[in-house]
N, C-alpha and C positions, 0 to 999 in steps of 0.2 A: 217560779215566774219572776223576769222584773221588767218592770215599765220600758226600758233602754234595752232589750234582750228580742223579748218580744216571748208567745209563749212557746215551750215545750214537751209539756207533757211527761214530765221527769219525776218529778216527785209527786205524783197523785196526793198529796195532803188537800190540796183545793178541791176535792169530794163533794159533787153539790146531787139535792133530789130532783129531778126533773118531772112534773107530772103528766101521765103518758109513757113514759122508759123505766121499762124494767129493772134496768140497772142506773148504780149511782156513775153521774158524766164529772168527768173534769173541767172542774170548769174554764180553764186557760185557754183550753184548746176547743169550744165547744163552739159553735155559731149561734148568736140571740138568732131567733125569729120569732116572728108578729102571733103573739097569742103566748110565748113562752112562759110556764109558772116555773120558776126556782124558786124551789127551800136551802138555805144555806145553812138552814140551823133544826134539824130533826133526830129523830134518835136511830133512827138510819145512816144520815149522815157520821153523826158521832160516834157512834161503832164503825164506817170504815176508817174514820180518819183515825180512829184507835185504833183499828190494825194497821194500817200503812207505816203509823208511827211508831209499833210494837218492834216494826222489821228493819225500820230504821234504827231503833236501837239493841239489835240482835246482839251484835258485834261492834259496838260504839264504844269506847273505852271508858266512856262517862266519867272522865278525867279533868273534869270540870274545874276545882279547885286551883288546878295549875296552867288551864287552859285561856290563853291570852283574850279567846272570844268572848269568855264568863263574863254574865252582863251585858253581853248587846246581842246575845246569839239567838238566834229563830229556831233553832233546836229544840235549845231550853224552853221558849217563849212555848212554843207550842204542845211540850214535854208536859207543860205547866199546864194547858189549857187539854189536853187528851192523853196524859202518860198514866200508864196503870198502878205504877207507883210500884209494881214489880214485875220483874220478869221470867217467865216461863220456863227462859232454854236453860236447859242443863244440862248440854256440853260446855265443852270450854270454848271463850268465845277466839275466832281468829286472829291469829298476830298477823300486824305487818309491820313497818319499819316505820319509828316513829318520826326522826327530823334527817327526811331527804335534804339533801342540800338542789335545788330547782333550778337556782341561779342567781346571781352577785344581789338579789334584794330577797328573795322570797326562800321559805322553809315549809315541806310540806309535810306533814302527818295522815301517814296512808291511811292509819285506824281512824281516824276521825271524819274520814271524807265520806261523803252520802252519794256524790257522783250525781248532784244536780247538774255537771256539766256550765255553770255558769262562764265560768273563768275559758273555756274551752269553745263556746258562745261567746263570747267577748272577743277572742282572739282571733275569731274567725270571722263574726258579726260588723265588729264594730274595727280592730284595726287591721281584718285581713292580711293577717302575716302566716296564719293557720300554724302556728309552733306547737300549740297547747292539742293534746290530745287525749282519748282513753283507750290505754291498751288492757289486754285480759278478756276474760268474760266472768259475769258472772259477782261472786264475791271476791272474787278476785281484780275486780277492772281497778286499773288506777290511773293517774295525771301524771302525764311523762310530757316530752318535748317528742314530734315527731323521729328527731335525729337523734335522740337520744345522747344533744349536747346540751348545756345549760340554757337555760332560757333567758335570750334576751331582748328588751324590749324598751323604747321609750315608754311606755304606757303599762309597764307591770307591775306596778302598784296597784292599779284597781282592782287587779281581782285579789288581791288582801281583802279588799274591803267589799267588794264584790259575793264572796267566800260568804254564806249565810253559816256554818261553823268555825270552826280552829284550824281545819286541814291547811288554809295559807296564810303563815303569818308572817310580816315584816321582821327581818332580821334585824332593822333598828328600831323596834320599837316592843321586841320578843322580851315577854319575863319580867317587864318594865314597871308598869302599873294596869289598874284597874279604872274602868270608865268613871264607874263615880267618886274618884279621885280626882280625875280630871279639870279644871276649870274651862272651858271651850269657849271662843271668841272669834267672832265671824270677821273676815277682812278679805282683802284682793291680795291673791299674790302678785310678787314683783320681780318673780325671775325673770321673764319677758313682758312684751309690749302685747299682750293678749286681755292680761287683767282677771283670771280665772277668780271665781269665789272661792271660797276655804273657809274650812275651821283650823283653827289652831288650838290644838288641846297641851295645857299648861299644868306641869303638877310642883307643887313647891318651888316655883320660881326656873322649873326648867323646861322647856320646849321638848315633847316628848313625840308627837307627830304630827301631821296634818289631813285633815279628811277632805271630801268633795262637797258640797253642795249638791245634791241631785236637781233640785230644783234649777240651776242656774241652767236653762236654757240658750238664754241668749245665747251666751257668752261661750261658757265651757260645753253645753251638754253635757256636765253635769259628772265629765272625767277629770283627771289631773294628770300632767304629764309626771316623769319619776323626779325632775327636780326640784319642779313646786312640792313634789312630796316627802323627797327625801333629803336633800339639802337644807336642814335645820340642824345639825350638831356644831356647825361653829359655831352657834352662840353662848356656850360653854367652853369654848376653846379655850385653853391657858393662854396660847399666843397672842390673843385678843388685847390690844393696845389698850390701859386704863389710866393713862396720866399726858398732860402735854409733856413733849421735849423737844430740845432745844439743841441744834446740834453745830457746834462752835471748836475751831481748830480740834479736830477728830474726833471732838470726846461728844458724848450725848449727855445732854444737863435737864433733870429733869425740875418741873416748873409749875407752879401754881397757875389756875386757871386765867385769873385775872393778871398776872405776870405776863404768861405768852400774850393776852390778849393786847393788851400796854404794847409790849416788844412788836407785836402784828401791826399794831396800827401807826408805833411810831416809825418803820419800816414804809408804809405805805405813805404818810406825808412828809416824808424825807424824797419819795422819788418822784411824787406828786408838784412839791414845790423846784426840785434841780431839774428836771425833765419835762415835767409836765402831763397829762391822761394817757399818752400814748407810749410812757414809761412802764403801765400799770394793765398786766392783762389777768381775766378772768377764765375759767374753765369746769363748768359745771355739770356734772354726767348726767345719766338716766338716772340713776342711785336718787337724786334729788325726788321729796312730794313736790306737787307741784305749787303749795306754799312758801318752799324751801326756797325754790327756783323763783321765784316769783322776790321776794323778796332780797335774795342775791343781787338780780339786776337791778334792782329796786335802788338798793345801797351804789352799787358802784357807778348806776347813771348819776345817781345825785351829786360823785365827786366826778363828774365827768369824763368817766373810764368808758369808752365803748367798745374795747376788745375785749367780747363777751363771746363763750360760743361753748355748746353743748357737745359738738361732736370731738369724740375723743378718740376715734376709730374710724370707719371706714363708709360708714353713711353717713350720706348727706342730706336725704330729706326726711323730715317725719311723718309730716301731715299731706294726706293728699287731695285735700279741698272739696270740691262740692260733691267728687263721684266716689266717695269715701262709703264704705259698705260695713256693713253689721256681720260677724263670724256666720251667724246663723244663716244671712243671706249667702255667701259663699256656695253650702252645699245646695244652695237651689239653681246655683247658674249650669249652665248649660256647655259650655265651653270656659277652661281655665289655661291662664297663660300666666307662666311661672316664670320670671326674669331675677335671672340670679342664684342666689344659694336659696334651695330648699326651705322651708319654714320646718319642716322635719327634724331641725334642729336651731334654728331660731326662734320658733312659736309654734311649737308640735300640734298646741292644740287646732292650730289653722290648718295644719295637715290632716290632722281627724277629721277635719270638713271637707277637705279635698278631698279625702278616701272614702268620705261619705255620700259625696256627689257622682264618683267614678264607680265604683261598687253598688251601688243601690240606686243613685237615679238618671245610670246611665252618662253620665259628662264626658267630655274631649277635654284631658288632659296633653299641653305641650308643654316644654321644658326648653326655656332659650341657653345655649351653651352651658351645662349645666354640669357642675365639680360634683356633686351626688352622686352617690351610688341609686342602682335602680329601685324602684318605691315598690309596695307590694300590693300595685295596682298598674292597669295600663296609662302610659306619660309617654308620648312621642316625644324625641329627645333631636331639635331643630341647633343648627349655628347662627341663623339669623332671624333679626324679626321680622321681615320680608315672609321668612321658611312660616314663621308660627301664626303671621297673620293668614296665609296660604292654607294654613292646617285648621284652623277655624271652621266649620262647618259654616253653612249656607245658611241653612237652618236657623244657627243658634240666636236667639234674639234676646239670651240672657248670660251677657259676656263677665267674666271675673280676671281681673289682672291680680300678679301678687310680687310685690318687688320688695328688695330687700331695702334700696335706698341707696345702692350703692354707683352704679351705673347711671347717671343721671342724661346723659343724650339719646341711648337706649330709651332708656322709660320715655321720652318725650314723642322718641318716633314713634313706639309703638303703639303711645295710648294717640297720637293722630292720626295713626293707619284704619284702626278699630273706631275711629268715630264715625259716629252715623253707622253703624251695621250691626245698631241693637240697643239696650239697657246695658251701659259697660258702672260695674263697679270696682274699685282698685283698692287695693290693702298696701302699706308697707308693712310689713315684718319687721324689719329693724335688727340691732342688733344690742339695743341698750333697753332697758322696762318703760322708764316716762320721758323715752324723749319728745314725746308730741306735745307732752302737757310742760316740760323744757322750751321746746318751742313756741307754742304758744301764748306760755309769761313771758317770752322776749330773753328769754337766754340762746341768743345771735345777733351777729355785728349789724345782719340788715334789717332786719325787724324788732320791733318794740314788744308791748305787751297784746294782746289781742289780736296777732299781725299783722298790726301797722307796721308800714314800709317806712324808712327813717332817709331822709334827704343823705346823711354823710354816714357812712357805715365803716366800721370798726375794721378789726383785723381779724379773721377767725380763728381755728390756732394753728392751723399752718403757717399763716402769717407769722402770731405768735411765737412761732419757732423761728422762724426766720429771723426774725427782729430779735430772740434773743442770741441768735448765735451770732449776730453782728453787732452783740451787746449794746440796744439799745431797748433791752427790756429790763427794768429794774425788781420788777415786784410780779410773780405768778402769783394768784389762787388757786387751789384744785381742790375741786368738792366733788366725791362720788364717782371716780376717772381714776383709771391706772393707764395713761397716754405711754407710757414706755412699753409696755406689754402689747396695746392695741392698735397705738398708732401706728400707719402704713411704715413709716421709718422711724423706727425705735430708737436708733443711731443716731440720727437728729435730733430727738426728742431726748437723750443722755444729753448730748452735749448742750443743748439749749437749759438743761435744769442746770447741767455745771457754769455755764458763764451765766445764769440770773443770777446776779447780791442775795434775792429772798425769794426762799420758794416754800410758800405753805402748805399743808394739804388735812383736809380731815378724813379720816381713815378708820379702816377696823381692824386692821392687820399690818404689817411690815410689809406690805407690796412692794416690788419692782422701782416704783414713782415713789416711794415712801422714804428709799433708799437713798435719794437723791436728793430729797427736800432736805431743808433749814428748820421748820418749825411743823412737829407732827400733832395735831389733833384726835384722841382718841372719839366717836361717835356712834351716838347710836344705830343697834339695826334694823332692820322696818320692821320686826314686829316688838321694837321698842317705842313707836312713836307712833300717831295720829295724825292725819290728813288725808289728802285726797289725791288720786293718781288717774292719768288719763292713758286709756287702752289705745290700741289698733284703730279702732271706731271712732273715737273721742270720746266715750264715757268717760263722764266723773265718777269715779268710783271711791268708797270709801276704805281707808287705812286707819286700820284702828289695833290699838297697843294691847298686846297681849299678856307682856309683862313689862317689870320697870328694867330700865338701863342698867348696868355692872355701875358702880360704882365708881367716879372718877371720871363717868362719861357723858355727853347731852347731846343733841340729837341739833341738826346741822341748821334749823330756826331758831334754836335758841343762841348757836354758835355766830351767826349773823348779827343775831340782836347785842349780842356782846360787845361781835366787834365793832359795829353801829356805835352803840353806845361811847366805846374806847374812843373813835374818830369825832364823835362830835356831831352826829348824823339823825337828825330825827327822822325817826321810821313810820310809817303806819300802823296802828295795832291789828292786832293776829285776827280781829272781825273783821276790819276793812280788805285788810290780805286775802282775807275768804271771798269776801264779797267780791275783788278784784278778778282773783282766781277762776270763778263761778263765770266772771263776764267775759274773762279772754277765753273761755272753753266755747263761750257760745257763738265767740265773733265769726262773721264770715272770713269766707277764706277764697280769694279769689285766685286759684292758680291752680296748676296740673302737677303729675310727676315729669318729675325732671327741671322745674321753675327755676332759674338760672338765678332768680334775683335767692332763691333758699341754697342753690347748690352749687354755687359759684363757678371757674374753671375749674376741669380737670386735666390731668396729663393725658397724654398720647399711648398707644400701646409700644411697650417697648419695642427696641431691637435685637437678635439673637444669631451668633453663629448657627451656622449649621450643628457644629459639636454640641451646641446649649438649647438647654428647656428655659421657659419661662415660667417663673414661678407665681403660683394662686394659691390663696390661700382658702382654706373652708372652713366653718364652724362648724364645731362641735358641743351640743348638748352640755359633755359635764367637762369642758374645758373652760380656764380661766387659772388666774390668778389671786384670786380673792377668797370667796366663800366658799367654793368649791375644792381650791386647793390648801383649806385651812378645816376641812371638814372628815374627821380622819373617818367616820361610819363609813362613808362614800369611795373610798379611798379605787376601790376594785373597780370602780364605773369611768375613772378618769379615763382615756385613752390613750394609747400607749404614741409613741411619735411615729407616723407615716410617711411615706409618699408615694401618692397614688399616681398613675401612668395609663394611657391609652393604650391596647393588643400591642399597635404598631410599634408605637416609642416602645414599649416591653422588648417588643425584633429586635429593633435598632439597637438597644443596649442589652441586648443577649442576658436578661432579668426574668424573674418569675415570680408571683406571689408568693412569699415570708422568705426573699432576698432581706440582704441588707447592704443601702449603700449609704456614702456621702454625697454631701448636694457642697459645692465649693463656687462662693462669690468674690469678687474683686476683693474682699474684704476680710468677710468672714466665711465660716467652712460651720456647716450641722450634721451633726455627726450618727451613723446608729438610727437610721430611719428605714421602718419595714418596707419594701414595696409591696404596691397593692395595685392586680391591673385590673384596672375600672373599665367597660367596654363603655360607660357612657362620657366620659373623660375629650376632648380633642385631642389629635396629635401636637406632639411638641409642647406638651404644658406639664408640668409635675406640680400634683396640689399636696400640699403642706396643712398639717392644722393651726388652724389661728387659737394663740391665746395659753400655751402651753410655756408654763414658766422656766423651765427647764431647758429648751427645745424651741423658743419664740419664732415663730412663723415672719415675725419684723426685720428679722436679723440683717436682713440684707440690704436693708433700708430702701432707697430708691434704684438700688442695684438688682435687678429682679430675675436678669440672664442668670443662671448657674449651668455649672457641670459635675454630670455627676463621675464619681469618682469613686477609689476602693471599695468597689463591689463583691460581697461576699456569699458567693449564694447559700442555698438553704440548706443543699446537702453536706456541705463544708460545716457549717455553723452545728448541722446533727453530727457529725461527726468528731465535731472537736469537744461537743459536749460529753459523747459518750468515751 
């Protein structure tokens, strides 16, 4: 049995005496009624639950010592409280196959498995993808994939932990250590803008996995998706930058802290006093707590710098003001309308809501032009928000929007068509961890701290780029952003770091933007620091340090405070920062998606020959250039390069799924990309993955027509193989 599963009647160990029944009832599966005596604790009881347990351990390899579970296993636990302490059979007991390989995270041990079916309940229960199965009968059944290919899943980590045995244990985490080795320290994750609880379990200074919170309802229900789970090995990474440097007619000079900091600030009142504030642009990711952030703007309003701006990518709002909704509320709405990319791979766990709403209580899921592949659940799949407001039920009088933040005219019509025809709550996804609580301390040209709306507003960093590519930008900061990798046009964003004089960055890795900068700052990683991070919702949530920094590195508020200190800037202390912090999460917030004064112009949709696709891009889960592509465990989960295609275009270019072509622009050409033909795709668009360092989905910059080109099909490429 578990609380999230609900019961099944699998493992009879929940043996209870009922008085009046004959026989001992389960209790999981049993109905209270009015008068019911339960004994949980007789000698009745205890003799079945010692036989149930006896058969459980028939054929158990009681391989304990080596067995990753030893220490936190319910086997044991109960071995302990009903085990006879020997066993009877005297055959030999059954072999099966000890470390299947399941799929790119999970390893199973047939001997070990009890066949509570949880993991298999999970998959079917909670994210409806039905993969997980038992074939066999008997002593023989075991956990296979229906198709008897590898298993895969945003969400297959749970049932690691799920697994009340050893039968599934994480490949990164297999062989490793023991629980009470462990040091465990509760925090938010910050892979996305969801804000999941976690443990982080620490042994000797090294980050060896992360568990769930059950308890966390609100928020997660109490799952994790695979790269709040699994994406912790670069923090051990050798590549992990541990020194400033300085990079001066081509050579890299490495540099004491206070050195660089001196060299940063006297760069910055050098362009300050020949130029002037609007010499001087700032650019602060999600990456940031939102102390960090907060104190960022903090600093550079005081030297009157107001090109300030969080977005380093492709969204442009964060926050979406008063009809702002809680994850949990999600699965109770009634109607959902999806504008954009999926959360399926922005905020998965928003999607477990969605599927928890459409599977279990019934919801109308729509989907506005959506790059997605289909979900494993019902989503009508519309071109316009006309089509989605249309598909809406009548009915529904508990409406959910969910936007990525990208589309901002879109979002504006759609949440005014939906007004007045119900309770509407609206999410953005996003596509960064804190950018609401970025926004919110006033890292943006038009809002301040608590967002207040500012009379003269900055340059955001479009702008930014503009202004440096007509070099009249002297001085970049970049904290927690890799803009060459995510920004819409990457090609812009090269050249804009090549004519800046000074371009900083603090960093964890030799990123893309790393490459480019003047002066690199090594920093810590969020589960080397403390603070507070604001989700999807706007919770303040707490971040708290699990172990200390690498050496040589500090963590991007005390990097602020340095450079403060360097310029001559008196700051606030790190109480008042909290306390500020604490006020701008609570201010109001008067404005909708799509608020023009947050999400400024956008361009137009391009134009395309008839021979040309227009290129989109999509997110993906374990893509990136950062943490992700510095994390070697991981390495099998990245995604390989795509481009996915509508039936039709598929005709039109006489292509098939696992083709291979080139995508060729005014400019550049990407090379070695699968095609994939998506039916829920429009004609005429080939989607690209965003974020892929090898392969950048940016490449084409503001060139977005391509054609495609030297198409390879798939039987050529088997045959040249064999």
């Amino acid at each position: 049995y578990h609380t999230k599963l609900g019961p099944a009647g699998l493992c009879r160990i929940c043996l209870v005496e009922i008085e009046g029944t004959p026989k001992l009832q389960i209790a999981c599966n049993t109905r209270v009624t009015d008068g019911m005596v339960v004994h949980t604790r007789s000698p009745r009881v205890n003799d079945g639950r010692r036989a149930v347990l006896e058969f459980f351990l028939l054929n158990h390899p009681l391989d304990c010592p080596i067995c990753d579970k030893g220490g936190e296993c319910d086997l044991q636990d109960f071995s302990m409280a009903y085990g006879q302490g020997q066993s009877r059979l005297a055959d030999p007991k059954a072999s099966k196959p000890k470390a299947v390989d399941l799929g790119p995270t999970i390893v199973l041990d047939e001997e070990r498995c009890i066949v509570c079916q949880r993991c298999v309940r999970f998959d079917d229960i909670i994210t409806g993808e039905k993969s997980l199965v038992v074939k066999g009968r008997g002593h023989r059944d075991i956990i296979a994939t229906a198709t008897d290919q590898p298993y895969h899943s945003n969400f297959s980590g749970n049932v690691t932990e799920l697994c009340p045995v050893g039968a599934l244990t994480s490949k990164t985490y297999r062989f490793r250590s023991r629980p009470w080795d462990l040091q465990r320290t509760r925090t938010t994750c910050t892979q996305c803008s969801v804000g999941c609880q976690m443990h982080v379990d620490v042994r000797e200074g090294t980050v060896l996995r992360t568990m769930s919170v059950p308890s966390d309802d609100r928020i997660s229900d109490g799952w994790l998706c695979d790269r709040g789970r699994y994406n912790v090995g670069f923090y051990d990474d050798p590549r992990r930058l541990n020194a400033p440097i300085y990079k001066e007619g081509g050579k890299s000079v490495p540099l004491l802290w206070q050195d660089a900091l001196v060299r940063w600030a006297a760069a910055i009142k050098e362009a300050l006093a020949s130029s002037g504030p609007q010499a001087v642009g700032v650019l602060g990711g999600g990456r940031l707590l939102n102390e960090e952030a907060y104190a960022l703007q903090e600093l550079f309003r005081r030297l009157g710098v107001a090109n300030l701006d969080w977005r380093a990518g492709r969204q442009r709002q964060a926050t979406p003001g008063a009809e702002g909704g809680l994850p949990a509320e999600l699965e109770a709405a009634q109607a959902i309308v999806v504008l954009g990319q999926s959360p399926a791979e922005t905020a998965p766990i928003l999607d477990l809501r969605i599927r928890k709403a459409v599977l279990h209580h019934g919801a109308t899921c729509i989907a506005i032009a959506t790059l997605d592949p289909a979900p494993p659940y019902d989503c009508k799949t519309v071109a316009t928000v006309q089509e989605a407001v249309d598909a809406v039920p009548k009915t529904a009088q508990r409406i959910a929007v969910v936007w990525d933040g990208v589309d901002a005219a879109a979002a504006r019509d759609l949440t005014a068509r939906l007004q007045g025809r119900g309770t509407l709550k609206t999410f953005i996804s996003g596509e960064q961890p804190n950018a609401r609580g970025a926004e919110a301390s006033g890292m943006h040209p038009a809002i301040g701290p608590g967002f207040s709306f500012l009379s003269t507003s900055g340059r955001d960093f479009a702008g930014m780029v503009e202004d440096a590519r007509a070099g009249k930008l002297h001085v970049l900061c970049i904290f927690g952003a890799n803009p060459v990798l995510h920004f819409p046009n990457g090609d812009a964003v090269r050249e804009a770091l090549e004519r800046t004089p000074f371009v900083a960055i603090s960093e964890l890795f030799a990123t893309q933007t790393v490459d480019a900068a003047n002066l690199i700052l090594p920093v810590a990683a969020p589960f080397e620091k403390s603070g507070t991070t604001t989700n999807v919702s706007g919770d303040l949530l707490p971040v708290n340090a699990a172990r200390k920094p690498p050496a040589g590195t500090y963590n991007d508020l005390e990097i602020i405070a340095g450079l403060a200190q360097a310029l001559g800037v008196e700051m606030p202390s790190l109480s008042e920062v909290s306390d500020r912090v604490i006020d701008c999460a609570a201010a109001g917030r008067a404005f909708t998606l799509g608020d023009e004064r947050l999400c400024g112009a956008q361009t137009s949709a391009p134009k395309t020959a008839d021979d040309q696709l227009v290129v989109a891009v999509q997110a993906r889960i374990f893509a990136g250039g950062g943490t992700v592509a510095h994390d070697t465990r991981i390495e099998e989960l990245r995604p390989l390069p795509e481009a996915a295609v509508s039936p039709a275009t598929a005709r039109r270019l006489n292509v098939e799924t696992g083709d291979c072509i080139d995508l060729e622009g005014a400019r550049f050409t990407v090379h070695d990309l699968l095609v994939e033909v998506r039916p829920t795709l429009p004609d005429g668009v080939v989607a690209i993955i965003d974020g892929l360092p090898d392969d950048p989905a940016n490449v084409f910059g503001g060139d977005v027509a391509v054609s495609v080109v030297n198409i390879r099909h798939s039987r050529e490429l088997a045959g040249a193989a064999s």
